[in-house]
N, C-alpha and C positions, 0 to 999 in steps of 0.2 A: 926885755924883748924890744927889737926897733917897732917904730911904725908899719903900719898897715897900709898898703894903697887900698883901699876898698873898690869894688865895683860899683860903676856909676852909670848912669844913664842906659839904662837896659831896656829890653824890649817888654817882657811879659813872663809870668812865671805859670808852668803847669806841672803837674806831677801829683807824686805820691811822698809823706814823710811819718814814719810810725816815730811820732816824739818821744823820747830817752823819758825814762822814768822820774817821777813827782820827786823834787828835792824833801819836801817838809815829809812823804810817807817815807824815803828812804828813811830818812834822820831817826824817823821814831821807828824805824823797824829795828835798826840796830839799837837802840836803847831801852825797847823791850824786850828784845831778845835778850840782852843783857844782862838785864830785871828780874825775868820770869824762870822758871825752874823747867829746866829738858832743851831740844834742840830744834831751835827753829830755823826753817830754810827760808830766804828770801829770795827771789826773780824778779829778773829786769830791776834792776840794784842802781842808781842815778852812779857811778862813777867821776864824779866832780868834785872838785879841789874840797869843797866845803862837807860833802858827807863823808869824806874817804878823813878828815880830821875828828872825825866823828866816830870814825875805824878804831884810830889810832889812839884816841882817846880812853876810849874802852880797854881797847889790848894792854895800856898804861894799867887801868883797874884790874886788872887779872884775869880778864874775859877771853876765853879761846875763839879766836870768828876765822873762818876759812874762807879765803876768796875763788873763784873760778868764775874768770871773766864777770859778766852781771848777777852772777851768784853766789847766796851767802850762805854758811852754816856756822848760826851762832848756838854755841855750847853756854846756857845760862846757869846760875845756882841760885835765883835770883835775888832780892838787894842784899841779903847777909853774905852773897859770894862775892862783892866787890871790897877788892883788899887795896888797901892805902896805898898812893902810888910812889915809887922811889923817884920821877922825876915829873919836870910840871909839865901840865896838861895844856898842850896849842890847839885851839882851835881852831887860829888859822886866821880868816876872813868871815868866820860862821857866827852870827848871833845865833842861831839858834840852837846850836851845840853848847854855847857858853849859857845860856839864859837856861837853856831845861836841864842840862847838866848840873848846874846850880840848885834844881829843886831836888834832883836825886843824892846830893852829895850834903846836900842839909841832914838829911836823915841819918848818915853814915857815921861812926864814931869813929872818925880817924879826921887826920890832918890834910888838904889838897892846897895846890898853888895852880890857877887859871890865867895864862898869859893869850894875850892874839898881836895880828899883824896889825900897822899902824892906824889903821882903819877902826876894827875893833879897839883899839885905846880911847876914842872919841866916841866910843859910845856908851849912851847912859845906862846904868846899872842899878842905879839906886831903887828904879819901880820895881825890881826883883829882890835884890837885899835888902830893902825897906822888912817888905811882907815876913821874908823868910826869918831876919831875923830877929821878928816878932812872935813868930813861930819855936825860936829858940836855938837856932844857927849861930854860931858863930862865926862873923864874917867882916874880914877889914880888907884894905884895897886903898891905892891912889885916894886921895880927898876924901878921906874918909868910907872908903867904898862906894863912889862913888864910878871909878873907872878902874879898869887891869892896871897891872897884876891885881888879881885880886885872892885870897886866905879864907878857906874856909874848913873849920873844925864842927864836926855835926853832931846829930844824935838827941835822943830825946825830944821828939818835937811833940807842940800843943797844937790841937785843930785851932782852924783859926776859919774863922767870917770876914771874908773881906769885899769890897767893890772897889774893882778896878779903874784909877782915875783916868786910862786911856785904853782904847777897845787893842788889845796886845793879845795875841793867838800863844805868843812866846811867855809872857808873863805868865798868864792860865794857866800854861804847860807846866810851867815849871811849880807854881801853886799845887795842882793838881797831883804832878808826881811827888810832892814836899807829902802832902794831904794823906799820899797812900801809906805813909810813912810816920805820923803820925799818930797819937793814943786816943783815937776818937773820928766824928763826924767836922769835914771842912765843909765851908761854901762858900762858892766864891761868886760873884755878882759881876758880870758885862755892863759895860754902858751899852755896847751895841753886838752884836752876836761876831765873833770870830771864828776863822777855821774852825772845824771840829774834829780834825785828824786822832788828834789824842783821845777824846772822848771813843772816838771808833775803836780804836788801837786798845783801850782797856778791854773793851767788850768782847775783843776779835782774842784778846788772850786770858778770857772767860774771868776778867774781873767785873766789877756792876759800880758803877757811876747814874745820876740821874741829875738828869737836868728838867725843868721846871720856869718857861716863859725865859728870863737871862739866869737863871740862880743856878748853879750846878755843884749836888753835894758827892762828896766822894769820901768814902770810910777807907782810915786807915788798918792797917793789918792784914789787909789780902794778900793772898797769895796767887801768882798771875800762872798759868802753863803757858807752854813754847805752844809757837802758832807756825803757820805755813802763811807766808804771805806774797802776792802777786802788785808789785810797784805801778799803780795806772801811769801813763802817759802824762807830762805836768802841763796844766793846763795854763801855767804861766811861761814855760817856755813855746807852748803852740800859740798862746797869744802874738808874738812876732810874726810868725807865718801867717793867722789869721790877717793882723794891718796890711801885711805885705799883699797879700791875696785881693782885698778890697781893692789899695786904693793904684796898683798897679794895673796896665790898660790890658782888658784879654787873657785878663790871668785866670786859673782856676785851680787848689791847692785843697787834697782831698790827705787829712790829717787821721790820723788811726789810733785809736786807743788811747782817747787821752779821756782822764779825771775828767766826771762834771761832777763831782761833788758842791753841793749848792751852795756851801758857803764859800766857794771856790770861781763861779760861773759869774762874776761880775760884768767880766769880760764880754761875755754872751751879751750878755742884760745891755751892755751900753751898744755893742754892733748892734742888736735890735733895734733901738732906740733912734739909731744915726741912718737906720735905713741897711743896712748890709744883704745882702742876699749871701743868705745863711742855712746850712744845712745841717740839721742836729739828727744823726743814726744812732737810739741810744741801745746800749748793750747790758741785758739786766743778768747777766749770766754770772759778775762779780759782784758777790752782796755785800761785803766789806766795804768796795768805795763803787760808787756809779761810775760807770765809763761808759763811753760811747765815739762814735767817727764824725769826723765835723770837715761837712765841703763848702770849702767861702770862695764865691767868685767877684770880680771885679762888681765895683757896688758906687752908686750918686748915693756920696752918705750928708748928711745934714748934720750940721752943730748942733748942740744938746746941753740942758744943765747935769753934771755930774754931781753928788753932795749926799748927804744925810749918814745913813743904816749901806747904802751902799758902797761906799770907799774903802772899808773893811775888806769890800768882796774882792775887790782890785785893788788894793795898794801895792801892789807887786809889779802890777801892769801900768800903771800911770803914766809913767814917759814913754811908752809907746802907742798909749790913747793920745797922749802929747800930739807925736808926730801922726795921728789918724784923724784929728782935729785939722791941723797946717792944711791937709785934702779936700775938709771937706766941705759942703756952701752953708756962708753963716759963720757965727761966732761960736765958739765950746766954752764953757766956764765950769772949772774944778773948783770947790771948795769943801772945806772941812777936813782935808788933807795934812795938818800940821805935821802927823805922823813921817810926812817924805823928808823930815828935815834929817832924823834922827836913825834913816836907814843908811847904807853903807856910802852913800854921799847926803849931803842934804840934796835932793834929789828936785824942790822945786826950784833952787839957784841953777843947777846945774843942768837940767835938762831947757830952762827958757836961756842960759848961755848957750849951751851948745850948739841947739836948732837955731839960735839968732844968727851966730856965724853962716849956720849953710844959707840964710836968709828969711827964715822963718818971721811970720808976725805975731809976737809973745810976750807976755811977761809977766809976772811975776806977783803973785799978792801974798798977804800974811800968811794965808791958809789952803792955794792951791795956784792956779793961772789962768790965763786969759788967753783963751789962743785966736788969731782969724784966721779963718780957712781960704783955699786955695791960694798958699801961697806958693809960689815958682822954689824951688832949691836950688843953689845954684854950684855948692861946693866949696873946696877949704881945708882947713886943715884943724881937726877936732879931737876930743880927748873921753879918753870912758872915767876916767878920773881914777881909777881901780872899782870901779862897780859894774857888774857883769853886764846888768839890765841898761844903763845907758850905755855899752859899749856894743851891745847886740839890735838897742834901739837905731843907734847912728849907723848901724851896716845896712838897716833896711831903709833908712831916708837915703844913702848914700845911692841906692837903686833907682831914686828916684832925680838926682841932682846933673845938672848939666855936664856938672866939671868935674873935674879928680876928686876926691874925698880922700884927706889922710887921716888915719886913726893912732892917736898915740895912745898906749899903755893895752894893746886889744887881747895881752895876756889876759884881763881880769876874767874874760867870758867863758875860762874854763871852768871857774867858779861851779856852774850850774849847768854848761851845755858844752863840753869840750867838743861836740862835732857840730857845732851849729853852722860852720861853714863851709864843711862838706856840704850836708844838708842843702843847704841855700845853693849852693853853686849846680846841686842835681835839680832844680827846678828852672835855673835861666836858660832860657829859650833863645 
């Protein structure tokens, strides 16, 4: 796809935006539906590059799923009904479809081949095939399984006890789903607490998981039922309109339905932090994931240290705390972040490149950045690298930059939000 002009220098944003549904609850709806035995319906379904290979994935394994617009009907038999696939299974752009797919296909007593886009090739795999196939997987790949294509022959797995050498929501998952599958009791140990989407998602399809301070054990041999599931609002794509909202002059940006699930709400946690004027409606009417409506208006936000048990809660959101940092009075400093290297850019090169062009004052340290605030933007010509989240980051510094902003590669952002800029463009004023 050519470049993008992006909108620049705008006045102020007001409105209403009901955010597209949670990528990470799509992901695991279709893979328990998949899993569990009868027919589960999903609503408000994320239709993005990355879950719809997660469709496709499935329908590979033998899974009947019906689409109708944002809604699904998954026909499960569950794990004994996924049959060996006759061709290899693309991911796409999706770790997370390859990483938890991998804990289910452990279990499986057939043959699969997991390929992705060039992206996915550079990303590490070994913290999931390590485990699994200690578990009893059989599992090779690039450098030794190390990277895609990667082979996996399953079946017969031992629980296993592990602690995880980096706080990975993906790895868990995929642990987790290895575990249910399993002749016996897993647990598995966090350094720091991650998503708990999966943990939910057992529960919501009447299997029993417990968790215990970080330790969470999971018994194999359950048998899961189909569930009825409602997709909250992804609280990492309102993150964008959240920044936008703050640090834009006169704006006011009233978001509907989005996820607060708490190990989700980092985001929250730091606009609190920097000062935001911030409005949490929560809605207790979905017991499965907390949602609620969130009104952020133009905000004097203050730099802040970001670090520890929290990074986990936003690692998804980073490069656009990045760019809410550049706004605001004082210094920001991220650390503890190593994990931004190894998502679908290394993400702290790439977000203190990109905001440098527009003019940004940044850069760059082992394990997160250093941002000064109120810096001027000034425009340029910039690139998402194929990563949704800088490519959706740079549309909303582009709002705020003197001069033209061009966006090369602004395909990637369908990834996670293919209307994000309809969206954006019904709020400039």
């Amino acid at each position: 796809m050519a470049a993008l002009t992006l909108k620049s220098n705008i006045g102020r944003l007001i409105g209403e935006v009901t955010i597209p549904g949670d990528k990470s609850i799509s992901h695991r709806s279709v893979m328990f539906g998949s899993i569990a035995h009868g027919e589960t319906t999903v609503s408000n379904f994320l239709k993005g590059d990355d879950c719809l290979s997660t469709i496709s994935c499935f329908r590979k394994l033998g899974v009947k799923i019906e689409e109708n617009g944002e809604q699904l009907r998954i026909f499960g038999n569950g794990f004994e009904g996924l049959e060996e696939p006759k061709e290899l299974l693309d991911v796409g752009n999706s770790g997370t479809t390859i990483r938890l797919l991998m804990g289910i296909l452990a279990g499986r007593p057939f043959f699969s081949s997991l390929i992705g886009d060039e992206s996915i090739a550079k990303r590490p795999m070994t913290r999931v095939t390590n485990p699994l196939s200690q578990m009893g997987a059989s599992i090779d790949g690039r450098s030794n399984g190390s990277f895609t294509p990667l082979s996996i022959r399953g079946g017969s797995l031992k629980p296993i006890s592990y602690t995880l050498p980096v706080a990975s929501a993906q790895v868990k998952s995929a642990l987790i789903l290895a575990g249910l599958q399993a002749d016996g009791e897993s647990v598995i140990i966090e350094p720091a607490e991650t998503r708990d989407h999966t943990e939910r998602m057992i529960q919501r399809f009447g299997g029993e998981i417990q968790k215990e301070n970080k330790a969470i054990t999971v018994r194999g041999g359950q048998q899961l039922t189909a569930a009825s599931i409602h997709v909250p609002g992804d609280i990492s794509s309102a993150a964008f309109f959240l920044v936008a909202g703050a640090i834009l002059k006169e704006s006011e940006i009233h978001l509907k339905n989005v996820g607060l699930n708490p190990t989700r709400t980092g985001i929250v946690e730091v606009l609190q932090k920097m000062g935001a004027d911030l409005e949490i409606i929560e809605n207790n009417e979905n017991r499965f994931e907390p949602t609620g409506d969130l009104i952020i208006k133009t905000s004097n936000l203050k730099g802040t240290v970001i670090e520890g048990d929290l990074i986990p809660k936003l690692i998804d959101e980073i490069p656009i705390i990045a760019l809410m940092a550049t706004q605001a009075e004082g210094t920001t400093i991220i650390k503890d972040a190593e994990e931004l290297k190894v998502k679908e850019t290394n993400r702290i090169d790439t977000v203190v490149q990109e905001l440098k062009k527009l003019g940004a004052s940044i850069e760059a340290t082992e394990d997160g950045m250093v941002i000064h605030g109120q810096s001027t933007l000034r425009g340029g010509t910039v690139s998402s690298h194929g990563d949704h989240r800088i490519g959706m980051m740079l549309a909303v510094a582009a709002l705020l930059c003197k001069k033209e902003v061009l966006l090369e590669k602004p395909e990637a952002i369908s990834v996670s939000y293919p209307n994000f800029f309809d969206h954006l463009n019904s709020l400039i004023q």
